[in-house]
VEXBAZA-935545 format. One record per residue (C-alpha): residue in one letter; z, y, x. Coordinates in Angstrom, 1 decimal. Each point is the difference from the previous one (the first is absolute). Layout:
REC r     c3     c2     c1
REC A      Z      Y      X
...
***
This chain:
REC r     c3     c2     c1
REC X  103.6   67.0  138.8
REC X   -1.9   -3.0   -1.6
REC X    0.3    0.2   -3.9
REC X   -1.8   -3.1   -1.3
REC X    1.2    0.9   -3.6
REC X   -2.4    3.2    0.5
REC X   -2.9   -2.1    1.8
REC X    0.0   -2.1   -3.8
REC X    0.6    2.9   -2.1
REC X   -2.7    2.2    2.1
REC X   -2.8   -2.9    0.9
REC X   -2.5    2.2    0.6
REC X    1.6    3.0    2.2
REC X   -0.3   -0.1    3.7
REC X    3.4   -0.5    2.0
REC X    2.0   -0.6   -3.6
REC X    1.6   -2.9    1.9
REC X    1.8    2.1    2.5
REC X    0.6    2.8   -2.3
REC X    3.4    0.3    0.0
REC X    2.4    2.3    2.4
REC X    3.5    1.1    0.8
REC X    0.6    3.7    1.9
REC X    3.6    1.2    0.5
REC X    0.1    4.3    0.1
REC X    3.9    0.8    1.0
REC X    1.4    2.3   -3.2
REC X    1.1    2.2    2.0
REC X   -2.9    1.9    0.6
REC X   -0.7    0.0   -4.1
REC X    1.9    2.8   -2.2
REC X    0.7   -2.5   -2.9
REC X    0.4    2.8   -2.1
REC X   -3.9    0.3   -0.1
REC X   -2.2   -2.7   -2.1
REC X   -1.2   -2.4    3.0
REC X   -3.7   -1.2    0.1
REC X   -1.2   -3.3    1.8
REC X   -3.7    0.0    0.7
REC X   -2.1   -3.3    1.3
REC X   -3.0    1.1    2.2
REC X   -2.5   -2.2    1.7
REC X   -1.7    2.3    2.6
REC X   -2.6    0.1    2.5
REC X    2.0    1.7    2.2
REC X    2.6   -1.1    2.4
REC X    2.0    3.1   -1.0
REC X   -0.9   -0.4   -3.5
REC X   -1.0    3.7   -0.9
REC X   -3.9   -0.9   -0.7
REC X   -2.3   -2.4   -2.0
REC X    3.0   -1.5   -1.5
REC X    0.6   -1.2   -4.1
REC X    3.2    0.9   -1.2
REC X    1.9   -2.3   -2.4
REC X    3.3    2.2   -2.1
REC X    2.7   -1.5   -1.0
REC X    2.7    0.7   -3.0
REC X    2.3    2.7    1.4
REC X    3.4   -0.4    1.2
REC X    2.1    1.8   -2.2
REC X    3.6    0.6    1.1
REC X    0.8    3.7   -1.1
REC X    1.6   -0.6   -3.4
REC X    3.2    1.7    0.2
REC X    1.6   -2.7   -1.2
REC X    3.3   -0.7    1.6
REC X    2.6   -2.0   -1.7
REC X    3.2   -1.7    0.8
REC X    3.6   -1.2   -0.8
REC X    3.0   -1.2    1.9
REC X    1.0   -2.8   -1.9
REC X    3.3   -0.4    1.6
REC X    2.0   -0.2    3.5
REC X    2.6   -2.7    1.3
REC X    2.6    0.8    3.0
REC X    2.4   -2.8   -1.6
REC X    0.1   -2.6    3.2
REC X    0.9    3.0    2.4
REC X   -2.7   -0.6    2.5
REC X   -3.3    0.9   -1.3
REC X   -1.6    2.8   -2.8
REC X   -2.2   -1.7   -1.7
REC X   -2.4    2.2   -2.6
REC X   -2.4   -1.4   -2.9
REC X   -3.0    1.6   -1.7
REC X   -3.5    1.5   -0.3
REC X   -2.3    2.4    1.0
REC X   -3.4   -0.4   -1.5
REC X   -2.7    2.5    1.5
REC X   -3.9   -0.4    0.1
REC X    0.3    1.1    3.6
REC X    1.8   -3.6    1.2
REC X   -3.6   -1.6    0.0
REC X   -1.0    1.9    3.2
REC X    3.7    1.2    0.9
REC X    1.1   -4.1    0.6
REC X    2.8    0.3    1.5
REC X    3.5    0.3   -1.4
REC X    2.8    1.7    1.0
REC X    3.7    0.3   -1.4
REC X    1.6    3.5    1.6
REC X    3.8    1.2   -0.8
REC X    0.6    3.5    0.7
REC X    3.2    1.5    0.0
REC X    0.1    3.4   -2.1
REC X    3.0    1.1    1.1
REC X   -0.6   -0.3    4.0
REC X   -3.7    0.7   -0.8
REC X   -1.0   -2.7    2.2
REC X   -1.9   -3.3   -0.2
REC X    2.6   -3.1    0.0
REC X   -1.9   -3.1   -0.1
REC X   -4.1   -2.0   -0.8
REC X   -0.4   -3.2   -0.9
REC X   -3.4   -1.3   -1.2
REC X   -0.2   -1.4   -3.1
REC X   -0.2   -3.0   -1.6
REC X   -2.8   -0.5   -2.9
REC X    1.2   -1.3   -3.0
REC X   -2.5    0.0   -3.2
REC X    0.4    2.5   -3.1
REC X   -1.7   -1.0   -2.8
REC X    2.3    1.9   -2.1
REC X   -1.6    3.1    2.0
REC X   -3.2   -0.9   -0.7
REC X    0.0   -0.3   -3.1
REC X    1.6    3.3   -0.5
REC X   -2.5    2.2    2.7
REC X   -3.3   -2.4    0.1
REC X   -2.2    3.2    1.3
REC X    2.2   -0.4    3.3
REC X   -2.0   -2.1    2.2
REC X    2.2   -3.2    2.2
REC X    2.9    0.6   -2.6
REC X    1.0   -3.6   -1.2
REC X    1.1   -0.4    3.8
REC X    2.1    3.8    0.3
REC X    3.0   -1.9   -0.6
REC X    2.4   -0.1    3.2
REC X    3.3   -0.8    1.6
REC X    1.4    1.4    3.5
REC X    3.2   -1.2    1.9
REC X    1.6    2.9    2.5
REC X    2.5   -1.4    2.3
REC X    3.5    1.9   -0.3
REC X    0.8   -0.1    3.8
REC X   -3.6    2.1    0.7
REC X    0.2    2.5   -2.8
REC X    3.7    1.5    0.8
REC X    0.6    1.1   -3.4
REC X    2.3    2.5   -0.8
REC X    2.2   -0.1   -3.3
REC X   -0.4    2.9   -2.1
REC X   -3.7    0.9    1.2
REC X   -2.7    0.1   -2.6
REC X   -3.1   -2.2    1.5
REC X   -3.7   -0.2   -1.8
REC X   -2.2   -3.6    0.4
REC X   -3.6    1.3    0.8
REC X   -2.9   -2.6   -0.3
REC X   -2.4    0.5    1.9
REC X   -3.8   -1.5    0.4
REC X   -1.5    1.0    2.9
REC X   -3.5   -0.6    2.1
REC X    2.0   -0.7    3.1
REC X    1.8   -3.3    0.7
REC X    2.6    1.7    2.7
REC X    3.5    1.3   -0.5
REC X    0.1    1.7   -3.5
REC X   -3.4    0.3   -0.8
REC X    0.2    3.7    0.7
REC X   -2.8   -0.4    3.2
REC X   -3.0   -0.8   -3.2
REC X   -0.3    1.5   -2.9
REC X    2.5   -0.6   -2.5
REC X    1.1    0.6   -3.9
REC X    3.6    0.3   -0.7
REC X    2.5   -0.4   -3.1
REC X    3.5    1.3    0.1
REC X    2.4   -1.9   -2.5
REC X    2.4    1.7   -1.5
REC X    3.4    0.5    3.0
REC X    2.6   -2.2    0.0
REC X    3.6    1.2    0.8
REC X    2.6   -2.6    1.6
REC X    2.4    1.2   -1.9
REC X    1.4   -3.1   -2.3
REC X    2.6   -1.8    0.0
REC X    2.4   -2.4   -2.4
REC X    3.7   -1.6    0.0
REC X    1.6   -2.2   -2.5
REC X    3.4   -2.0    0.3
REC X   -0.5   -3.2   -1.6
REC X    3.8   -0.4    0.2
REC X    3.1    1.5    1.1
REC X    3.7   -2.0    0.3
REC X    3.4    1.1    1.8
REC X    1.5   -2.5    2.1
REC X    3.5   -0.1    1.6
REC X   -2.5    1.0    3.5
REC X   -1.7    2.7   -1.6
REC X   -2.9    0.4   -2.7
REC X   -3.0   -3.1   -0.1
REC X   -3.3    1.3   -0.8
REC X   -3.9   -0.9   -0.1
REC X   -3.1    1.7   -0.8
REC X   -3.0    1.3    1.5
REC X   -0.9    3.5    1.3
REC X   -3.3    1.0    1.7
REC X   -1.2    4.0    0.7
REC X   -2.5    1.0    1.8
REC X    2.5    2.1    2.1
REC X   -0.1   -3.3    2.3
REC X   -3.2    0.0    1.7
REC X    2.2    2.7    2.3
REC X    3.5   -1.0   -1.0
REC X   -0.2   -3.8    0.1
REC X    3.9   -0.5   -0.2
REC X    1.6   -0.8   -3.6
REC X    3.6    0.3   -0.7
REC X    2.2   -0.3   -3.0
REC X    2.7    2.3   -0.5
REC X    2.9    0.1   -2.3
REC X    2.0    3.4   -0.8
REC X    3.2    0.5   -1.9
REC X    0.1    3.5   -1.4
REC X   -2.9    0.9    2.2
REC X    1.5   -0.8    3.2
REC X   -1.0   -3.2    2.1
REC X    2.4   -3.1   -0.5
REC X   -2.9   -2.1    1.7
REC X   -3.4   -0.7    1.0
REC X   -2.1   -3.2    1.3
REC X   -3.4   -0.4    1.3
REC X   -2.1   -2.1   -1.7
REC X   -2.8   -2.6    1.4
REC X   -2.4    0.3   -2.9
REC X   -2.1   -3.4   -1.1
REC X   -2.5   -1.0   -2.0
REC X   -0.5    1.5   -3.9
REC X   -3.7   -1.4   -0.8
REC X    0.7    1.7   -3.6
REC X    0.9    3.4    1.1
REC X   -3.2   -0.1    1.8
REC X   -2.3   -0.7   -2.9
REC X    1.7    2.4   -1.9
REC X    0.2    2.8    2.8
REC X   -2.5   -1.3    2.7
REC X   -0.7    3.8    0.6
REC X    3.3    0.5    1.9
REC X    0.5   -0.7    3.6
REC X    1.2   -3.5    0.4
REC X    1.0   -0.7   -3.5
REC X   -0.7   -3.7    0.8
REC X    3.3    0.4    1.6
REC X    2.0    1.4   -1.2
REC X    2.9   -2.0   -1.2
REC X    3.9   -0.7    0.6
REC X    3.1   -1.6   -0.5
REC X    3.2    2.2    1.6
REC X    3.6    0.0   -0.2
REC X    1.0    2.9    1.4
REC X    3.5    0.1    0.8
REC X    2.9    2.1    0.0
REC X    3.0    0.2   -1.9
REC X    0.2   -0.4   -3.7
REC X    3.0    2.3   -0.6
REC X   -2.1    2.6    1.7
REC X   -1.8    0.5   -3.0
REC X    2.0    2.7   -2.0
REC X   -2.8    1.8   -2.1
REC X   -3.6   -0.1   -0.5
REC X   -1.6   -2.5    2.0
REC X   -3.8    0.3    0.8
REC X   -2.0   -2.0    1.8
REC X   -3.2    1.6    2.6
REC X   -2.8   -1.4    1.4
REC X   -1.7    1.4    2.5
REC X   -2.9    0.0    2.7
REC X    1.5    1.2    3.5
REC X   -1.9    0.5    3.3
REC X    2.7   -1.4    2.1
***
């Protein structure tokens, strides 16, 4: 490749003006945990075994074990999509280039969903692990879509990042460097009645409730027992809480989870100890 910025620097070495080059070798054939060494040879051979003059460059070093990470954080609050924040600084990401985001479910020990990832700069990480090489940019974010991943409430799943050699699938085709963040269980949930009143139709309330229990039972009802036995019950058609969601944007579809019911029955009916139920159904 022509180099004029050699051709001034080098005036008086032959060919300096088309010094330069470019050669692509496919990772795949390199163990990257070995030190890697690029050699320039001019030879007189066509096969390049004989009369030749070797140049050496600085070795690539990717065999630190350094391998860090941390999952900032996960959303499921709009219901449709998983969407996972964090880093995963290794030196092995300036060969391994290609990103991949990989949820595995522990409990069905079985992959669930990859996404690639999406960049996003570190400097924080930088600063704090400056031997890692690539670092500033080990920052990422990776959006799953709920309808592919057929989560299951209750089962414990692990985010795996992945950088890997190979550009297909998961990476798993190349060579590849893992982290395992620490599992997440879908386990959480919340409730609060912002306010409760008994009309002559039955009792008036509003509040918000959200569980992960409805990725699998999606249908919400209110119920209302006097003494522990049912006086009534009313599904609810949950809408928007935008601050439930910033507070508890873990929990499946806290962006909705809001609602205003009366649910009626008689008033006289209530004899006792009232007490009022929420709950997640799956029909």
């Amino acid at each position: 490749m022509a180099r004029p910025d050699m051709a001034r620097a080098f005036s008086g070495v032959m060919g300096a003006a088309t010094a330069g080059f470019q050669a692509d070798f496919s990772l795949n054939q390199f163990n990257l945990n070995h030190r890697l060494q690029v050699l320039s040879r001019y030879s007189a051979s066509a096969d390049g075994n004989c009369d030749y003059v070797d140049y050496w460059f600085v070795p690539i070093t990717t065999e630190s074990e350094e391998n860090r990470g941390n999952l900032d954080g996960y959303r499921l609050a709009n219901g449709q999509s998983l969407v996972v924040s964090g880093w995963h600084a290794t030196n092995r990401a300036q060969l391994e280039t290609h990103h991949f985001l990989i949820l595995y479910d522990q409990t069905a020990n079985q992959q669930t969903g990859v996404v690639v990832a999406t960049t996003v700069a570190r400097p924080d990480v930088a600063r704090a692990y400056p031997s890692i090489g690539a670092v500033g940019r080990s920052g990422f974010t990776g959006s799953f879509d709920l309808q592919q991943l057929n989560l299951v409430a209750g089962h414990t799943y692990a985010v795996v990042s992945r950088y890997s050699t190979s550009d297909q699938g998961n990476g798993s085709q190349g060579q590849y460097t893992d982290y395992w963040f620490s599992p997440l269980t879908l386990n959480q949930q919340g409730a609060w009645l912002d306010s409760v009143k008994m009309t002559t139709n039955g009792l008036q309330v509003a509040g918000w409730m959200a569980s992960d229990r409805a990725i699998n039972q999606p249908y919400a009802f209110v119920i209302v027992l006097n003494n522990w036995r049912e006086v009534g019950r009313s599904r609810l058609n949950l809408v928007a809480r935008p601050d439930v969601a910033q507070q508890l944007g873990q929990v499946y579809n806290s962006q909705h989870s809001g609602f205003t019911q009366l649910v009626e029955f008689n008033p006289a009916a209530i004899t006792g100890t009232m007490q009022v139920i929420l709950r997640f159904a799956d029909d």
